[in-house]
N, C-alpha and C positions, 0 to 999 in steps of 0.2 A: 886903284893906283895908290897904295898907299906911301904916304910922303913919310921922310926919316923919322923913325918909329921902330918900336919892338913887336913882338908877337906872342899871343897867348892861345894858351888851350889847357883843356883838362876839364871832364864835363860830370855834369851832376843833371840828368837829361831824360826829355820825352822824345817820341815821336809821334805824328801824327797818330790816329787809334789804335797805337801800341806806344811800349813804354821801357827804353834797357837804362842801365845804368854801366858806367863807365869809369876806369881809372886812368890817370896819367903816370906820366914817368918821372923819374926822379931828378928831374929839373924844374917838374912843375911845383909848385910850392904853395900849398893851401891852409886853408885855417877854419876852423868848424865857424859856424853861425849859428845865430839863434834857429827852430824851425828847419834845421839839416843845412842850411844854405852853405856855400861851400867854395873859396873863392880863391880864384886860381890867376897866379902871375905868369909868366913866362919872358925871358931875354937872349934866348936861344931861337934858331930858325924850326918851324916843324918839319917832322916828317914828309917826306914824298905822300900826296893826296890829300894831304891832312887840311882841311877848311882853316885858314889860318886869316883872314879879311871882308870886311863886305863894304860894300861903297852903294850909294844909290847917285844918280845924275839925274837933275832936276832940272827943269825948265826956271827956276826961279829960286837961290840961293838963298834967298833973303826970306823968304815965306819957308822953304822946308826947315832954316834954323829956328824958326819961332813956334813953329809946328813940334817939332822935333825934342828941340830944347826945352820946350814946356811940358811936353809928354814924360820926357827921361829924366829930365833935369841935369841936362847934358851942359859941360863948359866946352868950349871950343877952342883951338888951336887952328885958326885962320891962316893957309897960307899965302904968299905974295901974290900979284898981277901976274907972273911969269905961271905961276902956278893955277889961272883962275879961280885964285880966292878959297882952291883946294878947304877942304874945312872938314877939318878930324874932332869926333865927339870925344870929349874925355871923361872917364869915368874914374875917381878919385885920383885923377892927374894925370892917368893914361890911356894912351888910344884906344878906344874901342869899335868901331866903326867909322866910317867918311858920308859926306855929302860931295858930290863932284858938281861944277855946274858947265862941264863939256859934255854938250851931246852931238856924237859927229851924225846922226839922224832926229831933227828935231821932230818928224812923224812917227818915230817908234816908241812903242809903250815906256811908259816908265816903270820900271821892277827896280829892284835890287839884286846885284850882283856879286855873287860868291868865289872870291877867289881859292883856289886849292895850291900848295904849295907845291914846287919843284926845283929842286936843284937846280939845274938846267931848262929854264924855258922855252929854248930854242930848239933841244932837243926833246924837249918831250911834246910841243906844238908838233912837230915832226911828225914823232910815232902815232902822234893823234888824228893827225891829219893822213895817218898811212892807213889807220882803224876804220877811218871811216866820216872822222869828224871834220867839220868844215870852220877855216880859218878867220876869221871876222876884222881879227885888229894885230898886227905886230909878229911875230916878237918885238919887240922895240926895250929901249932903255929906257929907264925913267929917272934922270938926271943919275946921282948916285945912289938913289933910293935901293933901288931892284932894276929887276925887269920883268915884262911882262907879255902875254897874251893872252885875246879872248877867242874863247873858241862856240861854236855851235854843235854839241852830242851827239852821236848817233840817233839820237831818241828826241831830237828838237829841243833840247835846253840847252840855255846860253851860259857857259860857263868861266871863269878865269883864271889861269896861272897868274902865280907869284914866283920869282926869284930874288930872297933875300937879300939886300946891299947892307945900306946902313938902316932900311929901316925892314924889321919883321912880320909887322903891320901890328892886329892885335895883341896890345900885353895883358888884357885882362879880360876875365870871361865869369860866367856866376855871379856875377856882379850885377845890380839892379840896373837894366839899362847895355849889358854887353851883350855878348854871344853867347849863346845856349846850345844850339841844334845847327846843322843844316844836311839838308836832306834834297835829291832829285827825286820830284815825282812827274809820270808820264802816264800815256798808254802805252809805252812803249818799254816798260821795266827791265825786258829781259835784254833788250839792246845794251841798257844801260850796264845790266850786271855780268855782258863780256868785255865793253868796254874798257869801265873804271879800273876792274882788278889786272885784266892786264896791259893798262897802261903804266898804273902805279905802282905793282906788286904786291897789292891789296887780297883778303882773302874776304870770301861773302860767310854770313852767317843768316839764315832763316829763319827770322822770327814769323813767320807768317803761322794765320790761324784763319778759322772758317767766315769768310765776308770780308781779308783783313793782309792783303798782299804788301809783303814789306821782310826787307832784306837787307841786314848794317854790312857798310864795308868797315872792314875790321884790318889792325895791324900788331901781330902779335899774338894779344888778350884785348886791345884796348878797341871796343868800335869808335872809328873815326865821322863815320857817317851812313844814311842812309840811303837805303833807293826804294823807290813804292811806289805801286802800279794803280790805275784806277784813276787819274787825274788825264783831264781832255786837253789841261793848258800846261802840256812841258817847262818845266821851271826846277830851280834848283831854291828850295823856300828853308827862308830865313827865320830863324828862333832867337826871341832876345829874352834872357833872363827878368824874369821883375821882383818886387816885393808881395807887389798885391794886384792880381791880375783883375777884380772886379776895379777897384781904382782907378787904374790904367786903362781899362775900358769906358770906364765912367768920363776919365779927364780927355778920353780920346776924341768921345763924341760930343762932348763939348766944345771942343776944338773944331767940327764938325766932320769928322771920320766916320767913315760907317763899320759897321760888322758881316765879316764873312763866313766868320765861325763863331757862333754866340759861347759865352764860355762853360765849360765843362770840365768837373773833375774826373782826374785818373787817379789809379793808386800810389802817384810818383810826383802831381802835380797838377795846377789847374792851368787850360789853356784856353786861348782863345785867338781868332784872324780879325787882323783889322787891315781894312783900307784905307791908305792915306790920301792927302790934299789931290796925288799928282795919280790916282788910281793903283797907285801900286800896295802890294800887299807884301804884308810880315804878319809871324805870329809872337806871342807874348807868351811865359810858362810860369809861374810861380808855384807857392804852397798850396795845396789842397786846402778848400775850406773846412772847417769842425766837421760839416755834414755829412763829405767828401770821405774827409778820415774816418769817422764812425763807419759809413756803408762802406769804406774798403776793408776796414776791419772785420766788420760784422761778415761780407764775403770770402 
């Protein structure tokens, strides 16, 4: 639910055991980094499907900002009582993800939730719910922010619309600490991949290889996101950009976070899963280490 805010995209990105790379459009505005990094504004609403927010709802607000904030090095933008305490991460002053501390089921896992953009919430809740997917929360308003719904997939992921008000959720992405990737993975892929594209207008591209099922929804040229198969726990899984993914792993478990995916380099990046305080999981991407790059070069 994000509170009055802008929204970003434009991706410099992995996927889980595969790897594309992405351009944005001509309102996204980026700037080379040291190491390829690549760091992307946005003040305009995205695309229809486009991953444009993610929030996670915690059982305890105060514990995931110290959790959280010490991990990213996140400042926060607090909002009122009316809002419970709403608490958006900022990254060089701008939104880049939420903590929420409403959970209208206090027995349900804690994950992080992806919301996809649309014009029309209400109407595309609709279509969604005409496809096959089941309704969970709203449409509803969210003061003059947007509006929103959450849905549950064809394929068992729990997903969210956004419609644009005054805020467009994330305005920054590639940035140590924002949005990277997001991606639905299931047993259930192929559900996913008549779903998504004709709810949004989306087209599929197949990147798939032997061992290695996974398919971007694309718009355009530009892939917006993925879908991959092979996963038992339906979810729509979260990528936050970093600087230095052993680090981040290091200060994780520190913190005492466990590992779900010990880290590994690609030829695009190093990744790794981590579990958080409340069990819920995200994954992390940076630069490939020296070693990384040598054996991607050398292959």
């Amino acid at each position: 639910m994000p509170l009055p805010a802008r929204r970003a995209r434009g991706w410099w990105v992995s996927v889980r055991g595969g790897w594309v790379g992405a351009r944005a459009d001509d309102r996204v505005q980026r700037a080379r980094r040291p190491q390829e990094h690549r760091m992307s504004t946005r003040t305009t609403p995205q695309p229809d499907g486009t991953p444009c927010w993610a929030e996670l709802s915690v059982p305890d607000l105060d514990a995931a900002r110290r959790f959280y904030g010490a991990l990213f090095g996140w400042d926060w933008q607090i909002g009122p009582a009316e809002t419970g305490f709403y608490s958006q991460a900022l990254v060089e002053g701008r939104p880049a993800v939420a903590l929420n501390g409403y959970r209208p089921d206090p027995d349900a896992p804690v994950q992080w939730l992806t919301f996809l953009a649309a014009a029309d919430a209400t109407a595309t809740a609709q279509r969604a719910v005409a496809a096959g997917a089941h309704l969970l929360a709203g449409p509803m308003d969210v003061m003059d922010a947007g509006a929103m719904a959450v849905l549950r997939d064809p394929a068992g992921a729990v997903v969210a619309l956004w419609q644009a008000g005054t805020s467009i959720g994330a305005e920054v992405v590639d940035e140590h600490g924002s949005l990277a990737w997001s991606e639905h993975m299931s047993d259930r892929p192929s559900a996913a991949r008549e779903f998504y594209p004709a709810l949004f207008g989306l087209d599929l591209q197949d990147i798939s290889a032997p061992g290695f099922d996974y398919t971007t929804l694309v718009r355009g040229e530009e892939p917006v996101a993925g879908i991959g198969g092979g996963s038992e726990r339906p979810e729509w899984a979260l990528y936050l950009a970093v600087a230095d993914t052993d680090a981040v792993v290091a200060r994780a478990q520190d913190l005492g976070a466990t590992l779900h995916l010990d880290p590994e380099d690609s030829p695009y990046g190093r990744l790794a899963g981590i579990t958080g305080p409340f069990g819920e999981r995200f994954w992390v991407m940076g630069p490939v280490t020296e070693d990384g790059a040598a054996a991607a070069t050398a292959g």
